[in-house]
MDTraj code that builds the backbone (N, CA, C; nanometers):
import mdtraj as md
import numpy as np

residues = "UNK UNK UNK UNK UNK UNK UNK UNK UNK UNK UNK UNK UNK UNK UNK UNK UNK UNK UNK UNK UNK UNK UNK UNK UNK UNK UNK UNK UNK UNK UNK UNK UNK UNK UNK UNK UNK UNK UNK UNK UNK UNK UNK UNK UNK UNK UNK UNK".split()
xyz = np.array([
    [0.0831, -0.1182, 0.0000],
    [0.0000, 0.0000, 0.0000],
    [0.0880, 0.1251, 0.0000],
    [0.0281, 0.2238, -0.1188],
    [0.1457, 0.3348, -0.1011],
    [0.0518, 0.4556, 0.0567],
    [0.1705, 0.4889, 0.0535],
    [0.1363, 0.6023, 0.1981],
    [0.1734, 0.7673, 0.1604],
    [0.2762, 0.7515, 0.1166],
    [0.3243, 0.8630, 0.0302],
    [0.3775, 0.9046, -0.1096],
    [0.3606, 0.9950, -0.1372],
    [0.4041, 1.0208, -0.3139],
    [0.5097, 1.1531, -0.2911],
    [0.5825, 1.1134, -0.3582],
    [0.7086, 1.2967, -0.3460],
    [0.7211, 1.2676, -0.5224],
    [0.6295, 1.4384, -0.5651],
    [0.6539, 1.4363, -0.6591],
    [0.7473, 1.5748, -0.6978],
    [0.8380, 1.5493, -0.7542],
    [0.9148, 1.6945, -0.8287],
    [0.8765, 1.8188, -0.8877],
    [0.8915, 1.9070, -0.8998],
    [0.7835, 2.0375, -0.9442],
    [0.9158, 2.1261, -1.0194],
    [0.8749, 2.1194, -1.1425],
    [0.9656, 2.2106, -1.2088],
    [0.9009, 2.2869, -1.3097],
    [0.9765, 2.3977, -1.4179],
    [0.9044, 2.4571, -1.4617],
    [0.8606, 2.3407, -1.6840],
    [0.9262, 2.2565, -1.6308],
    [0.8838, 2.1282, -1.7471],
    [0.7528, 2.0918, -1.7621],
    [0.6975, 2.0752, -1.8738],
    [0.5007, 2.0536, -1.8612],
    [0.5194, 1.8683, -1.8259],
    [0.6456, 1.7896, -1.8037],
    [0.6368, 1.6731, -1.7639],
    [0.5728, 1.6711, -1.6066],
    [0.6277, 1.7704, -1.5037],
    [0.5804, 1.8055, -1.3743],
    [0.4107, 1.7921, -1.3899],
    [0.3453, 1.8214, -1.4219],
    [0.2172, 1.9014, -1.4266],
    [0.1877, 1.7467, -1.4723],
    [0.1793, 1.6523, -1.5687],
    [0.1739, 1.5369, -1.5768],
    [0.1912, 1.4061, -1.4827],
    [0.3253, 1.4367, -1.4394],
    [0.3430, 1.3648, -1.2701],
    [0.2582, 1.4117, -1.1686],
    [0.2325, 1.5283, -1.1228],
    [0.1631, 1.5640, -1.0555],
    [-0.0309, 1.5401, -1.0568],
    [-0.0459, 1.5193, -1.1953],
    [-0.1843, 1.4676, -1.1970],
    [-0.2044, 1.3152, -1.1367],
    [-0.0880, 1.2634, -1.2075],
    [-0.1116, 1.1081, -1.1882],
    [-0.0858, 1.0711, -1.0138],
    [0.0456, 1.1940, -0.9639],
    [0.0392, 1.1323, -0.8545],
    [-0.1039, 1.1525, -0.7889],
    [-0.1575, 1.2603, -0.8364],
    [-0.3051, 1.2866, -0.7337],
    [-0.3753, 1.1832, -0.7674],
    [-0.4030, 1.1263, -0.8858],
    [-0.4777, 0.9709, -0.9059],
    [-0.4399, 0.8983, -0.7941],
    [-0.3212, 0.8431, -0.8042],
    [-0.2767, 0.7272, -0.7197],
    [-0.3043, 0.7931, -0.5519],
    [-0.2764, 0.8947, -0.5391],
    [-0.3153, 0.9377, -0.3867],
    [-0.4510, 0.9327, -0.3232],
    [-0.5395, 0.9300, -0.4408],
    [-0.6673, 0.9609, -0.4230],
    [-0.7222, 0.7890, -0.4086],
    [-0.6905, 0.7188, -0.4829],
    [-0.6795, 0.5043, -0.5035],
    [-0.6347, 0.4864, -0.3808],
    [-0.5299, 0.5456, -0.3450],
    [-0.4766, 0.4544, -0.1950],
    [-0.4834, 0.5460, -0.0837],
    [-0.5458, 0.6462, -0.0655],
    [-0.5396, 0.7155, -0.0035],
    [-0.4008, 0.7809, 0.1337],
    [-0.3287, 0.8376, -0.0112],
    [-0.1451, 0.8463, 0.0135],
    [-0.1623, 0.9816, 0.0268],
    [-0.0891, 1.0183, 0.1204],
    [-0.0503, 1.2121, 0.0816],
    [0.1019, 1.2170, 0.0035],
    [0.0272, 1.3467, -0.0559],
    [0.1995, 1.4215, -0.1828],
    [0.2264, 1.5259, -0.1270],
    [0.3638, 1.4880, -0.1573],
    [0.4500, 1.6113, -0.1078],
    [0.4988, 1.6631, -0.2489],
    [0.5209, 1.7734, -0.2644],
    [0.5738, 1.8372, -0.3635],
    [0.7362, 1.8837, -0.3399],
    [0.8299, 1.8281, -0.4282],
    [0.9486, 1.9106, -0.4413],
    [1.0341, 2.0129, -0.5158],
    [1.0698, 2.1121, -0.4503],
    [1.0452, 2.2104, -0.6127],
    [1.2365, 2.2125, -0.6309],
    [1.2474, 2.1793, -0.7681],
    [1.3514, 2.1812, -0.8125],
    [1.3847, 2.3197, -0.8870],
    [1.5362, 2.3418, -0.8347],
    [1.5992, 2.4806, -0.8568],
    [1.7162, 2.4811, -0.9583],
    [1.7176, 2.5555, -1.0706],
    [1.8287, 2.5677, -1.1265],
    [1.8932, 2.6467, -1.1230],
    [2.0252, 2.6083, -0.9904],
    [2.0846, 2.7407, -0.9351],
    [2.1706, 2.7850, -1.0398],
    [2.2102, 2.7053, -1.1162],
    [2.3108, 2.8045, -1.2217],
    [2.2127, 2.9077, -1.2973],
    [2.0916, 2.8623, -1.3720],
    [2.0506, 2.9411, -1.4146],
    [2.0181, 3.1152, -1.3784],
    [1.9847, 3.0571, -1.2152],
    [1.9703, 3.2110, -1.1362],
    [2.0908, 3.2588, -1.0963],
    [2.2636, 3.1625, -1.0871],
    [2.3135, 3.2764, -1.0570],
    [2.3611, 3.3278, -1.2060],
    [2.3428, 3.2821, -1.3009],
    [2.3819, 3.3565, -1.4415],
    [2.2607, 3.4582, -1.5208],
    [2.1526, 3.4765, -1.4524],
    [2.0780, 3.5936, -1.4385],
    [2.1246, 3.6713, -1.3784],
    [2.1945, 3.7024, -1.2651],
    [2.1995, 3.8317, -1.1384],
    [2.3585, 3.8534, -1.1870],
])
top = md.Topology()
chain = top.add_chain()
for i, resn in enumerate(residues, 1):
    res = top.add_residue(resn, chain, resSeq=i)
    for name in ("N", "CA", "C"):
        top.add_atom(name, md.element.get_by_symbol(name[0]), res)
traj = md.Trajectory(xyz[None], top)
């Protein structure tokens, strides 16, 4: 039985896809999601 889901959160439209399905499966087994938000620190420090 799942209990938990950790799904990744980025700015990729694959996220938004994981994140539906994990809410399926959370909602079937009644699991809580955690969300993790992924950072692309190079990108921000080669903005500033």
């Amino acid at each position: 039985m799942i209990k938990r889901i950790l799904v990744a959160l980025d700015p990729d439209s694959d996220s938004r896809v994981a994140t539906q399905y994990a809410v399926q499966i959370a909602q079937q087994s009644d699991a809580r999601i955690t969300g993790l938000a992924v950072v692309d620190t190079r990108s921000i420090e080669a903005s500033s």
